[in-house]
N, C-alpha and C positions, 0 to 999 in steps of 0.2 A: 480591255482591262479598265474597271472602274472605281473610284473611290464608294466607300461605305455611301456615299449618297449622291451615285449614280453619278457622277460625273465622266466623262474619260479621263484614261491617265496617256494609255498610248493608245496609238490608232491600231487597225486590226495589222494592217501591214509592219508596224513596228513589231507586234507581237510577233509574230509571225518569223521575222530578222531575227526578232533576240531568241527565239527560243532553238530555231537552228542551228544559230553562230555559239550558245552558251553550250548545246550539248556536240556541236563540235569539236568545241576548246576541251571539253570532258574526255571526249575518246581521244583528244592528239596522243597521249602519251603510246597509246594503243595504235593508233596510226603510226606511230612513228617507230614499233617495235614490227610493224606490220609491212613494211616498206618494200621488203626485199620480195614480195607477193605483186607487188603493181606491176604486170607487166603490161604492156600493150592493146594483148589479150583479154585481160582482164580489166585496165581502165577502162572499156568504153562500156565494159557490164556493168561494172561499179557505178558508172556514171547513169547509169539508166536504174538504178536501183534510188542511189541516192537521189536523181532531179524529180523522177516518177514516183519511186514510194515514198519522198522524203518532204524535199524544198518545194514542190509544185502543190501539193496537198495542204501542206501549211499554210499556205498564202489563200490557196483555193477555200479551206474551212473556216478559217478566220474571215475572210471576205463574206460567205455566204453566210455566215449567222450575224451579218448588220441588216439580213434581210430577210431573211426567213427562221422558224424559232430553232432550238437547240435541240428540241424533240424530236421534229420533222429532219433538221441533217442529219441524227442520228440513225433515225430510220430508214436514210437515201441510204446510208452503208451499206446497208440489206444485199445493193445491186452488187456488191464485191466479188460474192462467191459462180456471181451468173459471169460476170466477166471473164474471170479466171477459167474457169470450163471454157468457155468460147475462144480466148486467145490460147490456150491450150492446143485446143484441136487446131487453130486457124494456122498459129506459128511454131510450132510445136510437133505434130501429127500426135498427137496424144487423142487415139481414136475413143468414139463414142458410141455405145450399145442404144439402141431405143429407148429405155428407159430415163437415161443421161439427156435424151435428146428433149425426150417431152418435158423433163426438167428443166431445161433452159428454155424452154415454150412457157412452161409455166410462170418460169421467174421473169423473165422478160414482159408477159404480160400484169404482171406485178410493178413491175418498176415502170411500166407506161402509166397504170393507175396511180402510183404512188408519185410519180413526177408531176400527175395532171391535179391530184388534189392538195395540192398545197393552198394553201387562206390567201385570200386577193391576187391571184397570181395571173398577169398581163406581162403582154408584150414588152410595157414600158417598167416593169416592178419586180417583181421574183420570176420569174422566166430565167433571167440569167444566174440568180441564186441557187436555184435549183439545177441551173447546169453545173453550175460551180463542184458543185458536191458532188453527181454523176460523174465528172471529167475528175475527180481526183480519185473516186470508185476506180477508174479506168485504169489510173495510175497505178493505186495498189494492186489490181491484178496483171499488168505488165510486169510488174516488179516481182511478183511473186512467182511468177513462171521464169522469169530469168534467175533468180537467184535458184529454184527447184531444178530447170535444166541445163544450166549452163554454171555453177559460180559452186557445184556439191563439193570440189577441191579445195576451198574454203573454209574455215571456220568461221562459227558465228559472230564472233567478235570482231575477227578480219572484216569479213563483208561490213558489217555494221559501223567500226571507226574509220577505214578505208574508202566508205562513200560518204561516209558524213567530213571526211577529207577534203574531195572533191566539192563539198557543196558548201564549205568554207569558204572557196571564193566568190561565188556568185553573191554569199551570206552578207559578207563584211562591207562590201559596194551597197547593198539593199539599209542596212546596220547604218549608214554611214548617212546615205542620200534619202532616206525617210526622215530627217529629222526626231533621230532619234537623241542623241548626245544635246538636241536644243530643248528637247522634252525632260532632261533628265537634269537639267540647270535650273530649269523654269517651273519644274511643277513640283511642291514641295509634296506631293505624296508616290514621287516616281519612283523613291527607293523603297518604297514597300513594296511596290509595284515590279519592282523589278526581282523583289526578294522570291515573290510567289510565281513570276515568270521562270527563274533559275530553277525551284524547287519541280516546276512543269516540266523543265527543260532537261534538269536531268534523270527524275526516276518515271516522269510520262513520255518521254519520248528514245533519250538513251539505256536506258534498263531497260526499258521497254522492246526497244526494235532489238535488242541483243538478243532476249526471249523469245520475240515473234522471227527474227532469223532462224536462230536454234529450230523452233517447233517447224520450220520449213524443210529444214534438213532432217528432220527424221521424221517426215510425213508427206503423206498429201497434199498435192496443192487445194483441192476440195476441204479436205479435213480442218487444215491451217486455215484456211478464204473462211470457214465456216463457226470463224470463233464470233463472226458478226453475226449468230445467233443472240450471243448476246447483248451488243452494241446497241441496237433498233429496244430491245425490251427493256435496256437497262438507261435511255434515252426518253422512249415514251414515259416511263416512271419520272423520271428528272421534268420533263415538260410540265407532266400532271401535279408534280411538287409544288412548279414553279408559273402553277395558272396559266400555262400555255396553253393555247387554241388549238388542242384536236380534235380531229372528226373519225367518226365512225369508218370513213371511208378510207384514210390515212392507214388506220389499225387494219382495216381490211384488206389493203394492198401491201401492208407491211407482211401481213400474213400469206399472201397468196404468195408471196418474193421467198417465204422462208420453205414454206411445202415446196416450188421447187425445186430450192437447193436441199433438203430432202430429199424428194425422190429421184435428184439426180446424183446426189454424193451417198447416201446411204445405201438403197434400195437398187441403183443403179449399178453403185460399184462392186454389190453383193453379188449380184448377177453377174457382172463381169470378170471377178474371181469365178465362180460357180465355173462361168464356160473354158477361164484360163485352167482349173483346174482337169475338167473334162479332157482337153485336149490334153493332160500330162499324160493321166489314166492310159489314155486311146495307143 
């Protein structure tokens, strides 16, 4: 977060805190009508929904764009929809036809090229930025196959204020020992700062995961993983806005990542109806 003339306001980590803990404080009242739903059972889904698709990713994305541009993380998204197919079948048995399978061939060798061309990228420099991004890709597709096969007993809201419950505690400790409250004394542009943090906090991230829960329960995990069609396109435009450094080659692994989660969610699943159907027939 930075002032009209680029300064910082808060560090990525602070950002990161506040926008958890503000759209946590949003859902409690929803968490707390939601209560009688935590069971046992169910807290340690919740928990892997919210640490994995939630708390890990925010810290994760903030982190890696002090190092790599805004276009380029947008475009690691891409690897979401290849993930989610693979832990599917891995943890899940959620089998896969040929078709499905050369799609995750495909995507996979997309997301090698797309990780390997990023701008100066060494051992000692974005190597870890671009893990950053990948490892919270990881996140959201664990998350999205728990909440698709295990959490359908749910409603979207439950799931979504219920983990964002959960990740209130780990939020407030982070909120607190980042020197956040010494930024918000000290820097006389922190309350803007914080204004346009809150306004992220709660229709980009809480309206937000309520929707992206929702569309989970009455879809696909392919389908849902596959709204980052738009993510990578609607990011490389934002780059290109914002005179970021893309290469040909970036767009071109951007692209090979999208053809396979095509041919493995569309053309793949087509097939895979076709043959479920066949065998009704038979």
């Amino acid at each position: 977060m930075e002032t009209t003339s680029g300064e910082p306001i808060f560090s990525h980590t602070q950002v990161a805190a506040l926008r958890m803990c503000i759209a946590a404080l949003f859902l409690l009242p929803f968490a707390i009508n939601a209560l009688r739903r935590l069971t046992w059972n169910n807290t340690w889904k919740l928990a892997i929904v919210g640490l994995l698709g939630n708390f890990a990713p925010s810290f994760l994305f903030t982190f890696a764009e002090t190092g790599i541009s805004t276009g380029y993380a947008g475009m690691l998204n891409s690897c979401t929809p290849i993930f989610a197919l693979i832990i599917g079948f891995v943890a899940f048995q959620n089998k896969l036809n040929g078709l499905q399978i050369l799609g995750v061939v495909i995507g996979t060798i997309g997301i090698v090229g797309l990780t390997l061309s990023g701008q100066n990228v060494s051992l000692e420099g974005s190597w870890i930025h671009v893990g950053a991004v990948v490892l919270a890709t990881l996140g959201y597709a664990i998350s999205l196959n728990t909440i698709k096969y295990t959490l359908q007993h749910l409603k979207s809201i439950e799931i979504t204020a219920l983990s964002f419950l959960i990740i209130l505690f780990p939020g407030i400790p982070a909120v607190l020992f980042s020197g956040t409250f010494e930024t918000i004394n000290t820097n006389p542009h922190a309350l803007t700062g914080l204004g346009y943090i809150t306004v992220l906090s709660v229709i980009g991230t809480a309206f937000a995961v309520i929707l992206f829960n929702r569309l989970i329960s009455n879809s696909s995990i392919l389908f849902t993983s596959s709204v980052t069609y738009l993510i990578p396109l609607v990011a490389l435009l934002i780059g290109i806005a914002f005179n970021e450094q893309i290469n040909a080659f970036q767009i071109g692994s951007m692209l090979v990542i999208l053809s396979g989660v095509f041919v493995a969610n569309v053309i793949g699943r087509k097939k895979k109806q076709k043959t479920r159907n066949d065998k009704l027939r038979a």
